[in-house]
DOTOR-309623 format. One record per residue (C-alpha): residue in one letter; x, y, z. Coordinates in Angstrom, 3 decimals. Example, Ala and Ser with C-alpha at 12.3 -4.5 7.8 and 13.67 -1.06 7.14 Angstrom:
BEGIN
<atom aa="a" px="12.300" py="-4.500" pz="7.800"/>
<atom aa="s" px="13.670" py="-1.060" pz="7.140"/>
END
This chain:
BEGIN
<atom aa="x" px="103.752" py="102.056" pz="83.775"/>
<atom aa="x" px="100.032" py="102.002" pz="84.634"/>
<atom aa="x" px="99.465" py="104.292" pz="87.099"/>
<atom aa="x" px="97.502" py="102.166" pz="89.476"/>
<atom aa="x" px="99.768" py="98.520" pz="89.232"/>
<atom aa="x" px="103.452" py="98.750" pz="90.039"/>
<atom aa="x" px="104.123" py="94.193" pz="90.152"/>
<atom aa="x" px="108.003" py="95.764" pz="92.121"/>
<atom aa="x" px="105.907" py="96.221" pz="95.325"/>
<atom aa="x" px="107.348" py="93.316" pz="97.376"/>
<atom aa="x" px="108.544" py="93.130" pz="100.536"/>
<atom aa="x" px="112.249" py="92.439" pz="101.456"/>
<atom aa="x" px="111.580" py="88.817" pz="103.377"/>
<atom aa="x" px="114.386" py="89.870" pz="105.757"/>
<atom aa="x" px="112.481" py="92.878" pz="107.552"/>
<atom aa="x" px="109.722" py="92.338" pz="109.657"/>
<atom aa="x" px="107.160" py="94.483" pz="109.475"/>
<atom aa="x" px="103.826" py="95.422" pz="111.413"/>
<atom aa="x" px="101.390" py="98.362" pz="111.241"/>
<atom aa="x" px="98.129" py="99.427" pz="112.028"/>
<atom aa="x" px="95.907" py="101.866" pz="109.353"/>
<atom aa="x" px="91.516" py="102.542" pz="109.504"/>
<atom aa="x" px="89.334" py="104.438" pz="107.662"/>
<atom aa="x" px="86.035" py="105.821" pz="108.594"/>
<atom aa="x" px="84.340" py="106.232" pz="105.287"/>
<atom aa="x" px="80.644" py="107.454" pz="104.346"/>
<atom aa="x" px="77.728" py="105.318" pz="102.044"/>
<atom aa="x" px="76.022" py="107.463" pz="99.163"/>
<atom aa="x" px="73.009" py="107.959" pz="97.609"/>
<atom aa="x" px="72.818" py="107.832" pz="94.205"/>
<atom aa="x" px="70.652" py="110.445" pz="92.138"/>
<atom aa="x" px="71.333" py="108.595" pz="88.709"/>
<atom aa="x" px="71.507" py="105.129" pz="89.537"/>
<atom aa="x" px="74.303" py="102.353" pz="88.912"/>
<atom aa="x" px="72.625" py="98.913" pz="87.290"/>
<atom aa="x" px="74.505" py="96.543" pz="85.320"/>
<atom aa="x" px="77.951" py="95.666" pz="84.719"/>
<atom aa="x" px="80.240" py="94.598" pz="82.594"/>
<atom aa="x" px="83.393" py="92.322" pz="83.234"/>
<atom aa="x" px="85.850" py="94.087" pz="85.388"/>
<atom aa="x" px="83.281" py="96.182" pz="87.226"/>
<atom aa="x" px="82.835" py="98.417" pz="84.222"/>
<atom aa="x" px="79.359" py="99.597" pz="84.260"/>
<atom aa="x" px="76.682" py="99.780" pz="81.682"/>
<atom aa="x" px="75.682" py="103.457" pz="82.222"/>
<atom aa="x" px="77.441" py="106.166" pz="84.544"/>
<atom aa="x" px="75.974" py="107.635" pz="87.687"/>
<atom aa="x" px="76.319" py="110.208" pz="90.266"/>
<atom aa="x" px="76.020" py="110.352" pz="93.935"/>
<atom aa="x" px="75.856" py="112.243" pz="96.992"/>
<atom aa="x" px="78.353" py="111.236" pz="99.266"/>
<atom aa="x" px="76.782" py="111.474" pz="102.818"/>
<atom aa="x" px="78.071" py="111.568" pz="106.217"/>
<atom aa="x" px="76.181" py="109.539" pz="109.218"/>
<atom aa="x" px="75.699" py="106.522" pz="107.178"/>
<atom aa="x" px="79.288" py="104.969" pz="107.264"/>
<atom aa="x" px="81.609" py="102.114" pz="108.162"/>
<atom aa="x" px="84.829" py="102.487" pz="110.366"/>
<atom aa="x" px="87.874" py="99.847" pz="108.674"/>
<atom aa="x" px="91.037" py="99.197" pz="110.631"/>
<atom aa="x" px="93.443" py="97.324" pz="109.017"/>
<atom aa="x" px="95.983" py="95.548" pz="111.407"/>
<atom aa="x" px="99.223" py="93.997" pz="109.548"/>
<atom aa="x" px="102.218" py="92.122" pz="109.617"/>
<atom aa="x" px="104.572" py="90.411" pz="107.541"/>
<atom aa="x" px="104.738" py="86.525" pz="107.154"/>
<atom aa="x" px="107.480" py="84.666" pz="108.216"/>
<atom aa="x" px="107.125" py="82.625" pz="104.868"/>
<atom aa="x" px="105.552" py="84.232" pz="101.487"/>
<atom aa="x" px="103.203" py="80.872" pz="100.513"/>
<atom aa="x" px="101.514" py="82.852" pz="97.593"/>
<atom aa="x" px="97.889" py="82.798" pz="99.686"/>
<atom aa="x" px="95.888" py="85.416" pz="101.112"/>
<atom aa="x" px="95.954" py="85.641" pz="105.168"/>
<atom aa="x" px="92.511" py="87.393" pz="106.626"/>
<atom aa="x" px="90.910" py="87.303" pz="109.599"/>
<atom aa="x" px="87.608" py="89.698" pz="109.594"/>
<atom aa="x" px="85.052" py="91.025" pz="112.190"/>
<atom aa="x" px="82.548" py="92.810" pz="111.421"/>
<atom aa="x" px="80.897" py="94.718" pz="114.371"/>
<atom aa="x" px="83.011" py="92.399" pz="117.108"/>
<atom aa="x" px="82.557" py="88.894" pz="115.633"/>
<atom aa="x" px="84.545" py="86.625" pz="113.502"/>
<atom aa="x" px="82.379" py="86.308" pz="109.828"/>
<atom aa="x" px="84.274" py="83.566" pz="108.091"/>
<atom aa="x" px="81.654" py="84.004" pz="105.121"/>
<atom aa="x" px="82.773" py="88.010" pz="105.050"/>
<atom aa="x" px="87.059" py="86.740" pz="104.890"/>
<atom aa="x" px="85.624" py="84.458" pz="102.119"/>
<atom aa="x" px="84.559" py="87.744" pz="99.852"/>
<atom aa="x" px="87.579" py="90.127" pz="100.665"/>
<atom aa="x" px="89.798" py="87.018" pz="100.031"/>
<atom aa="x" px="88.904" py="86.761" pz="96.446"/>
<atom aa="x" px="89.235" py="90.457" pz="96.581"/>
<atom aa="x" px="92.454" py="91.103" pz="97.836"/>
<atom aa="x" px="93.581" py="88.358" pz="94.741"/>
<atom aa="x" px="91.958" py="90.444" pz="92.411"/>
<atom aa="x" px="93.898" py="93.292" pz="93.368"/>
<atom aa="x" px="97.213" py="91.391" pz="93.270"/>
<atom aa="x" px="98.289" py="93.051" pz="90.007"/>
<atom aa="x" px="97.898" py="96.846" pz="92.166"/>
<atom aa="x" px="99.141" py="95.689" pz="95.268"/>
<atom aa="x" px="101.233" py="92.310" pz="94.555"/>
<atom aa="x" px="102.534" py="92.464" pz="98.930"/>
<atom aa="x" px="99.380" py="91.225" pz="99.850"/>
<atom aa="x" px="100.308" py="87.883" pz="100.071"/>
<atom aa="x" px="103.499" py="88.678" pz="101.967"/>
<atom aa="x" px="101.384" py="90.143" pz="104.642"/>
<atom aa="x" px="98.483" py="88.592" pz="107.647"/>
<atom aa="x" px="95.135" py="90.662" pz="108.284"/>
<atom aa="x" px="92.972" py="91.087" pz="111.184"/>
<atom aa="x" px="90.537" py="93.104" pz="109.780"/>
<atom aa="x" px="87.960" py="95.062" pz="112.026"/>
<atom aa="x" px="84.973" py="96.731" pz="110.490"/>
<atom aa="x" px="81.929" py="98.259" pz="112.014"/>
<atom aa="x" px="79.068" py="99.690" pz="110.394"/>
<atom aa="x" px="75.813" py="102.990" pz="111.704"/>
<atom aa="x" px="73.640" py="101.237" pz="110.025"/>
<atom aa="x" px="71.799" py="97.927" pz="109.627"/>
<atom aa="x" px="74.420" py="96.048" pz="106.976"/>
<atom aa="x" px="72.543" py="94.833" pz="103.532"/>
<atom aa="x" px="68.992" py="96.250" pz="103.957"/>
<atom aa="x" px="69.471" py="98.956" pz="101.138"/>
<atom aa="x" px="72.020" py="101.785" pz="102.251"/>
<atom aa="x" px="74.935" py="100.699" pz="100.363"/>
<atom aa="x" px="76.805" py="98.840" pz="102.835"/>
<atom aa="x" px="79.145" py="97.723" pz="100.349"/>
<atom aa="x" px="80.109" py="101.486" pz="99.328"/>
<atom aa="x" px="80.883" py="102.175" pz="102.613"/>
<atom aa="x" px="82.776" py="99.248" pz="103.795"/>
<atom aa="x" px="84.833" py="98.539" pz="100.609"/>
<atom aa="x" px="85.580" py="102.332" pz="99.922"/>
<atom aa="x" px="86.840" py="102.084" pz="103.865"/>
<atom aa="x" px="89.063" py="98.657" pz="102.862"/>
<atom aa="x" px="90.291" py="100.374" pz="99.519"/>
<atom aa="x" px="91.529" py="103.434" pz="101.373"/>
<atom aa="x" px="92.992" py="101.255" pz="104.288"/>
<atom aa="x" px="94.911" py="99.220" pz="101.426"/>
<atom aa="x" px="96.696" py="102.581" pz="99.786"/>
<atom aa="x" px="97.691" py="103.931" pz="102.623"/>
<atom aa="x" px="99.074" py="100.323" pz="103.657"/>
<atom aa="x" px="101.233" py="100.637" pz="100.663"/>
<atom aa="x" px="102.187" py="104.407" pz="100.985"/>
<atom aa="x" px="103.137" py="103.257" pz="104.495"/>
<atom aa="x" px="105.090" py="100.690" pz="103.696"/>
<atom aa="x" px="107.334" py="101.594" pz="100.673"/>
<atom aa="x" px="107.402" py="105.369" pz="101.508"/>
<atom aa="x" px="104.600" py="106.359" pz="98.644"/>
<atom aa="x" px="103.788" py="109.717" pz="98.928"/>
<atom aa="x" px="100.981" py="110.707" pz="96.279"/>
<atom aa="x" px="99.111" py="114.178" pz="96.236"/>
<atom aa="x" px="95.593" py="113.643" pz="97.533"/>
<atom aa="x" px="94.238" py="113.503" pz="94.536"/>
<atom aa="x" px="96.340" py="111.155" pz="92.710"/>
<atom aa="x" px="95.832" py="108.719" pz="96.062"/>
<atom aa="x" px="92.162" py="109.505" pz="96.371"/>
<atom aa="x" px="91.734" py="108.626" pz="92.681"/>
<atom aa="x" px="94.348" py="105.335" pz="93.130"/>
<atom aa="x" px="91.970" py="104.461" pz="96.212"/>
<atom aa="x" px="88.417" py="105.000" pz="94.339"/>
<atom aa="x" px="89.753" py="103.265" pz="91.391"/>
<atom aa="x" px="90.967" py="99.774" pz="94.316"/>
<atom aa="x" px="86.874" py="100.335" pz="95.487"/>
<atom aa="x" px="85.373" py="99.784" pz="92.461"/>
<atom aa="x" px="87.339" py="96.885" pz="91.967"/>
<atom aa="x" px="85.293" py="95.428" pz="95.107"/>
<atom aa="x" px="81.922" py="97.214" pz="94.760"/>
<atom aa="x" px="80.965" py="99.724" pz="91.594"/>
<atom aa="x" px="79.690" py="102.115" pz="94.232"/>
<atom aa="x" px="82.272" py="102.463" pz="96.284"/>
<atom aa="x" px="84.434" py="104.299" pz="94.137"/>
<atom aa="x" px="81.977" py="107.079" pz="94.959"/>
<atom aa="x" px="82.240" py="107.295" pz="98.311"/>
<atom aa="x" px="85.503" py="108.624" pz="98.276"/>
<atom aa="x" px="85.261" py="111.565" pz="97.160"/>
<atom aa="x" px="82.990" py="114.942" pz="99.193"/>
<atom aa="x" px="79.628" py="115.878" pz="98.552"/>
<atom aa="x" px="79.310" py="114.692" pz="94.991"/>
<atom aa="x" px="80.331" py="112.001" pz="92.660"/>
<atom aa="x" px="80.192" py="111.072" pz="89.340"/>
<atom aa="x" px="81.196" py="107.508" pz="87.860"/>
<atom aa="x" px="81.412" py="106.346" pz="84.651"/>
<atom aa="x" px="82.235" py="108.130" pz="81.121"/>
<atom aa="x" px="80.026" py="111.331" pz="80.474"/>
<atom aa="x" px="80.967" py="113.022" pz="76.872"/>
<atom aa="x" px="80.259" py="116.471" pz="78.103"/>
<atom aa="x" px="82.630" py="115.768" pz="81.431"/>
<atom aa="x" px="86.077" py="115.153" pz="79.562"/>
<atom aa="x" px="87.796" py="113.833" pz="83.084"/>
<atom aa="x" px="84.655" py="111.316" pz="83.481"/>
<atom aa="x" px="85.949" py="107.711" pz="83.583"/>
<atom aa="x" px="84.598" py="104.262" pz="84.325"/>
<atom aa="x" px="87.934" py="102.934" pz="86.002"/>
<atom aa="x" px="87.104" py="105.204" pz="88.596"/>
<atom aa="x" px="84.961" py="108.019" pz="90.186"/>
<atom aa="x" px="85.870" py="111.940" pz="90.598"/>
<atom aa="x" px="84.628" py="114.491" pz="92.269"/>
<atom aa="x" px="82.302" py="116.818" pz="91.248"/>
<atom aa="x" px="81.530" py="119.133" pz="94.017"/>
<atom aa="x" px="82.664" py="122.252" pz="91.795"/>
<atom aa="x" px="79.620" py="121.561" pz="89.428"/>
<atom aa="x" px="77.399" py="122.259" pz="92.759"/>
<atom aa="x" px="74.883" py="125.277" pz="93.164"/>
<atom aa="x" px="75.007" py="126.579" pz="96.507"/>
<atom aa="x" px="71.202" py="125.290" pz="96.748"/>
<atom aa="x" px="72.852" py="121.616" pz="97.404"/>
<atom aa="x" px="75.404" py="122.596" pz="99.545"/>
<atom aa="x" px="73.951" py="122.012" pz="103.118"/>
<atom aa="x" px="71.587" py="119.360" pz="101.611"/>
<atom aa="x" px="69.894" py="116.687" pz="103.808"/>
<atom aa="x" px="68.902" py="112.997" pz="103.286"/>
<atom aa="x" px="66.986" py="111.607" pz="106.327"/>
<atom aa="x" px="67.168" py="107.563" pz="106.090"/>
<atom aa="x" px="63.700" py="105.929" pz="106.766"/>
<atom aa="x" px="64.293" py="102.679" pz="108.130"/>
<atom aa="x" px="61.706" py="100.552" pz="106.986"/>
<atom aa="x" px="63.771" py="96.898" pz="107.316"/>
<atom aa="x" px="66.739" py="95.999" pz="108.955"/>
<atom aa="x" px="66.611" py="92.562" pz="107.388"/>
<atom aa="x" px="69.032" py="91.209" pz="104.760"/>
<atom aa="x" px="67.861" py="91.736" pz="101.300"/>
<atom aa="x" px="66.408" py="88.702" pz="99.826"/>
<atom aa="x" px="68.549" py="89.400" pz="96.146"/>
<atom aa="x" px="71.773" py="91.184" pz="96.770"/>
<atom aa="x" px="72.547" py="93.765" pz="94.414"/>
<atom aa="x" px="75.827" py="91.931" pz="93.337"/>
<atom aa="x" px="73.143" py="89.456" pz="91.911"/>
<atom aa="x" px="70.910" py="91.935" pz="90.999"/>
<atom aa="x" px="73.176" py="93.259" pz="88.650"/>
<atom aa="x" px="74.217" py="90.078" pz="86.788"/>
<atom aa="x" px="70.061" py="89.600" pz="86.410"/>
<atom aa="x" px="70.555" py="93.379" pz="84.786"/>
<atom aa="x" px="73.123" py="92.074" pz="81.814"/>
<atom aa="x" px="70.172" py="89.986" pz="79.850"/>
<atom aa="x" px="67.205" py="92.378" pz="81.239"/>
<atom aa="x" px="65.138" py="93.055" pz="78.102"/>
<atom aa="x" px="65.046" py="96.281" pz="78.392"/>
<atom aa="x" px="68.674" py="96.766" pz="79.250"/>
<atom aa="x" px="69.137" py="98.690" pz="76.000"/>
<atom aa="x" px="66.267" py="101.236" pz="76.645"/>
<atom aa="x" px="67.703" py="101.950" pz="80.559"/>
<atom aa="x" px="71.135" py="102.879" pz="78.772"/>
<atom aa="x" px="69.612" py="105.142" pz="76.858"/>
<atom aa="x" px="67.209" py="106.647" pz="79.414"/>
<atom aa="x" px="69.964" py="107.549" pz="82.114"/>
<atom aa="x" px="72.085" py="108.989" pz="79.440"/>
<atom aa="x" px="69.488" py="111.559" pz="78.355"/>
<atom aa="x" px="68.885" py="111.645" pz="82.336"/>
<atom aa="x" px="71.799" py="112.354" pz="83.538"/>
<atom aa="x" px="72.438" py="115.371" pz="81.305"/>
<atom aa="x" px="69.782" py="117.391" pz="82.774"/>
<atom aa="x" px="70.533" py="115.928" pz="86.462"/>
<atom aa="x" px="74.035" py="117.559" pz="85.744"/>
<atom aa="x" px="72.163" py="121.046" pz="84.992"/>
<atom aa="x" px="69.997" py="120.674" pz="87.814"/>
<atom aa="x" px="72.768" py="120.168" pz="90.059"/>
<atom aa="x" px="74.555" py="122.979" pz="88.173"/>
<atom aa="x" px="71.684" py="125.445" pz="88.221"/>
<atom aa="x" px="69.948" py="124.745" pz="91.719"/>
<atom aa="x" px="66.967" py="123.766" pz="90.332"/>
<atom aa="x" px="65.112" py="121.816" pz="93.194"/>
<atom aa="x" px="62.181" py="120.878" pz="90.878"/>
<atom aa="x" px="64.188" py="119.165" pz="88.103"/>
<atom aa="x" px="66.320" py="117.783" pz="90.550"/>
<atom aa="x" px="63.532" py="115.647" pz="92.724"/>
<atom aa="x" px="61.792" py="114.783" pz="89.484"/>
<atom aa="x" px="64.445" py="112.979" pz="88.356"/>
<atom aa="x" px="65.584" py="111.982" pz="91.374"/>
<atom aa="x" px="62.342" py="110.284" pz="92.234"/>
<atom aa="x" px="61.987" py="108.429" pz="88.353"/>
<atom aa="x" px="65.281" py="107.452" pz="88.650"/>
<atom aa="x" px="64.153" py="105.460" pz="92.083"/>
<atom aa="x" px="61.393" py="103.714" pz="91.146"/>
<atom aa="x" px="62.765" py="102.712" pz="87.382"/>
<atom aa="x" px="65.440" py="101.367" pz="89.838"/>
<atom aa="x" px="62.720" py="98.971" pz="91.282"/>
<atom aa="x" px="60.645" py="99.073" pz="87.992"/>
<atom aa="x" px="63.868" py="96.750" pz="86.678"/>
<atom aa="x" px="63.722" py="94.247" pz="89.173"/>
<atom aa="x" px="60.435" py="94.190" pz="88.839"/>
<atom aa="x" px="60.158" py="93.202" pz="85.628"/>
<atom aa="x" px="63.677" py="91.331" pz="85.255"/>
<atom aa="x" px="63.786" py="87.463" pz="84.748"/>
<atom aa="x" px="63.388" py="85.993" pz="87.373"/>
<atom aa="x" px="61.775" py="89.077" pz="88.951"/>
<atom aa="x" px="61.662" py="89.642" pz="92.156"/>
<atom aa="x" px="60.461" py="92.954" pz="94.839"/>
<atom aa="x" px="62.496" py="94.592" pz="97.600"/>
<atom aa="x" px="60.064" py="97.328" pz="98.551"/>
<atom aa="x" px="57.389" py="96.415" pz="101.480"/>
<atom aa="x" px="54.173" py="97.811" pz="102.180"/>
<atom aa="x" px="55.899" py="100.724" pz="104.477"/>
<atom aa="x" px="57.697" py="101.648" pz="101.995"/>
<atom aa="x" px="54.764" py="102.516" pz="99.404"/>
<atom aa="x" px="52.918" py="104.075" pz="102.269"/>
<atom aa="x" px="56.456" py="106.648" pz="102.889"/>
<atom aa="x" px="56.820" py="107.354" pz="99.232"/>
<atom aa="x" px="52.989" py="108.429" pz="99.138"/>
<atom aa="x" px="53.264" py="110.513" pz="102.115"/>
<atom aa="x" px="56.011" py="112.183" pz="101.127"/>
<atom aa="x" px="54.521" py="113.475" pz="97.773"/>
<atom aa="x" px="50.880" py="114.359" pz="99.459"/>
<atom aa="x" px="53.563" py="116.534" pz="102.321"/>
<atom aa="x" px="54.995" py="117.922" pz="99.226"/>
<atom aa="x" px="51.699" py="118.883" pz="97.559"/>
<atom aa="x" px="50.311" py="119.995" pz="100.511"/>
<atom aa="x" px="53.283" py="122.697" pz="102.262"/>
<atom aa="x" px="54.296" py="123.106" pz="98.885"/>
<atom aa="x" px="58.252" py="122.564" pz="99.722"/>
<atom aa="x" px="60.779" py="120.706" pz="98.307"/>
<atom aa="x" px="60.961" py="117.129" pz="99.857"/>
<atom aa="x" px="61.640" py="114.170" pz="97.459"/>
<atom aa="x" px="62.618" py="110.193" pz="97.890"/>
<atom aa="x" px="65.167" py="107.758" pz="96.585"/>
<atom aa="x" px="65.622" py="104.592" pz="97.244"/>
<atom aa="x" px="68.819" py="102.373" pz="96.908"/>
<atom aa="x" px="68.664" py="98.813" pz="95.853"/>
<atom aa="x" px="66.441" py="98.135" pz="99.223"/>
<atom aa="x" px="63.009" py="98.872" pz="101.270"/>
<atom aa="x" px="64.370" py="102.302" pz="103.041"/>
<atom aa="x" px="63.534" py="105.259" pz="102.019"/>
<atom aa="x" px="66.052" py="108.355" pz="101.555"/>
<atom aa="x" px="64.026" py="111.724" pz="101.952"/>
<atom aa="x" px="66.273" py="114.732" pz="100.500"/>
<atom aa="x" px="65.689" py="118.154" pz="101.329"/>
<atom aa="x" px="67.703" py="121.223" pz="101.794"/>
<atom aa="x" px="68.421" py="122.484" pz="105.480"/>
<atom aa="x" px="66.080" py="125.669" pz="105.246"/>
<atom aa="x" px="63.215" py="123.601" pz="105.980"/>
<atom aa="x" px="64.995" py="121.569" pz="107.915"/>
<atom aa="x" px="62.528" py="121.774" pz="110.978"/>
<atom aa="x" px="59.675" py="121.424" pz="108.884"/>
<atom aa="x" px="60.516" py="117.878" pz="107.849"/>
<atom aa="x" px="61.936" py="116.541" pz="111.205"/>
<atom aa="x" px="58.472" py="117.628" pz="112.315"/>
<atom aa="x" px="56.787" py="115.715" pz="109.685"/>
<atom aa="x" px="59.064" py="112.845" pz="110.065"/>
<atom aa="x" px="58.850" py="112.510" pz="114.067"/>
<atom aa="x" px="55.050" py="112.875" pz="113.867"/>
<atom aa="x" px="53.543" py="110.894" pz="110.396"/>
<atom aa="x" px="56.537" py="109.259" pz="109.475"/>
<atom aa="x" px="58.137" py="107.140" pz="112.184"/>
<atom aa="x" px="54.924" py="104.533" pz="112.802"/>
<atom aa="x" px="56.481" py="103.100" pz="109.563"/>
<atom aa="x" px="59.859" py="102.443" pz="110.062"/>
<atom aa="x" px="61.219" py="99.653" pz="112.127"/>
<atom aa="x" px="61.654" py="100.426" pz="115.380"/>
<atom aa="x" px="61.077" py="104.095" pz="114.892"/>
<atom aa="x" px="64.156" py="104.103" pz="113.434"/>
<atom aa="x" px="65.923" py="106.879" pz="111.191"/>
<atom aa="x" px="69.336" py="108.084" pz="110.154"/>
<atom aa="x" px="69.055" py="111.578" pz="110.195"/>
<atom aa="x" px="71.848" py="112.640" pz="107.154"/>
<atom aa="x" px="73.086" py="115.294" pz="105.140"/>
<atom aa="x" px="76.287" py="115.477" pz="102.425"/>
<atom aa="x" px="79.634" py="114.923" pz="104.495"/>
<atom aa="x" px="83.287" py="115.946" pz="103.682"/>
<atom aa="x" px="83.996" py="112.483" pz="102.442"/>
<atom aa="x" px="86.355" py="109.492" pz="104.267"/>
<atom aa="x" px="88.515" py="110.206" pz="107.035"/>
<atom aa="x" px="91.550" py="108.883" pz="108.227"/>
<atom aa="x" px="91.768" py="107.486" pz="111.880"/>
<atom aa="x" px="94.892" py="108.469" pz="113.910"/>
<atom aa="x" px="96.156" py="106.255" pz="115.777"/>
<atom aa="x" px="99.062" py="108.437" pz="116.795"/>
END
């Protein structure tokens, strides 16, 4: 039997049933960036993240059996206190295509609550968050429910494997610190149905590691990166960028290994703008970065230059800007932030982050 589909979970009709499960779980940054997919959420190159900790979105899950099993999903969703019909619409095709792990679905009605600490779609992987939250509420649904008991790492890899069945980058967010997705020939437990952890591979240097958020929009993205990644599948240079993060993410992986702070924010910081160097020049091509961001990036490196410490960016598929740092010169940078920084983000606004211990369950006990 596969290990994640089991089509005997069904629901005796004659016992009623009602519960209540939530999941706080944490966005990520990826270092080697996810872009393009193949059918089935497999994607085109593998990537690896840092899972982070103030960045996240809180899922609870309420349940309860229907009176009659009519085949149909049954959702009602609210996201941050209101009802978002367009929101249902999305997990409802997702909960069918996850019919063949958890076939109770339909025998069961949702109110689903969800709440993000950050502006949803402006570029901080909102969908990692929220459907690594969803995926975790769903396992423990069914451990709850027909008495499942997996070890934590069998149901953390069940739950990251559900995730990326909803959003590629969510399988990363389950997992502490570090991630890696997608199959790595020099990683032998690397996979692309699911991500694992990889904080073992990690040099003390990144250990206590920041990433300060920069919030430079808290608007909607104008391409989301669901669409930007079915633009990626006939990019003409799609080829190439397979190639590139292969090579990449071998010495990313020996930076991360070795501590080397150099090698690591030189990559890290190519990695982000070929990110944006793709939609750039994809067909149709179109620009997510705004004026503040350009003006962050080129402060950042002129800081850098200047104090001669190790601050680098990333960006995610959106305007904001990640700064990453490690918490010795943690001072230093809040400094720099508070007084040259701010006047371009939105409000003032900025998510001061670091790597976090991965999802946690809510007890409701």
């Amino acid at each position: 039997m596969d290990f994640f589909k089991n089509s005997e979970l069904h629901i005796d009709p004659n016992i009623q049933l009602e519960g209540k499960v939530g999941w706080k779980s944490p966005s990520n940054i990826a270092l080697i960036k996810y872009w393009g997919k193949y059918r089935d959420q497999i994607p085109m190159n593998p990537s690896v993240s840092f899972t982070l900790s103030q960045a996240y979105t809180q899922t609870i899950c309420e349940y309860k059996t229907k009176k009659k099993d009519d085949n149909k999903i049954s959702i009602d969703f609210y996201f941050e206190g209101k009802q978002k019909p367009e929101f249902a619409r999305r997990i409802n095709l997702y909960f069918k295509s996850l019919l063949d792990v958890f076939p109770f679905l339909t025998q069961l009605e949702f109110e689903i609550f969800s709440d993000n600490s950050f502006p949803h779609s402006s570029g901080i992987a909102s969908s990692a968050s929220s459907m690594s939250s969803l995926a975790l509420c769903l396992s423990s649904i069914e451990r709850n429910i027909f008495n499942i008991h997996l070890d934590e790492d069998e149901f953390l890899k069940k739950a990251s494997y559900v995730a990326r069945i909803g959003s590629g980058s969510a399988c990363r967010s389950i997992f502490p610190k570090i991630s890696l997705w997608g199959k790595v020939n020099e990683i032998p437990e690397s996979c692309n149905k699911y991500g694992i952890p990889m904080e073992d591979y990690l040099h003390k240097n990144f250990k206590n590691y920041h990433d300060d958020i920069l919030i430079v929009s808290k608007i909607a993205k104008s391409i989301s990166s669901s669409d930007g990644h079915v633009i990626m599948s006939d990019h003409k240079f799609k080829e190439g960028r397979i190639q590139q993060v292969n090579k990449r993410m071998h010495f990313m992986m020996r930076a991360l290994e070795t501590g080397d702070l150099e090698k690591f924010g030189e990559i890290l910081e190519n990695e982000a703008l070929t990110l944006h160097s793709l939609m750039m020049s994809s067909e149709p091509a179109y620009l997510l970065i705004e004026p503040n961001t350009v003006k962050i990036l080129q402060r950042i490196e002129s800081f850098r230059k200047e104090k001669k410490l190790p601050v680098y960016y990333s960006l995610d598929a959106g305007p904001n800007v990640h700064m990453l740092y490690p918490n010795s010169i943690a001072e230093k940078v809040t400094e720099f932030i508070d007084n040259e920084l701010v006047k371009y983000c939105k409000d003032g606004d900025y998510i001061k982050d670091y790597l976090g211990s991965g999802p946690k369950e809510i007890d409701f006990s």
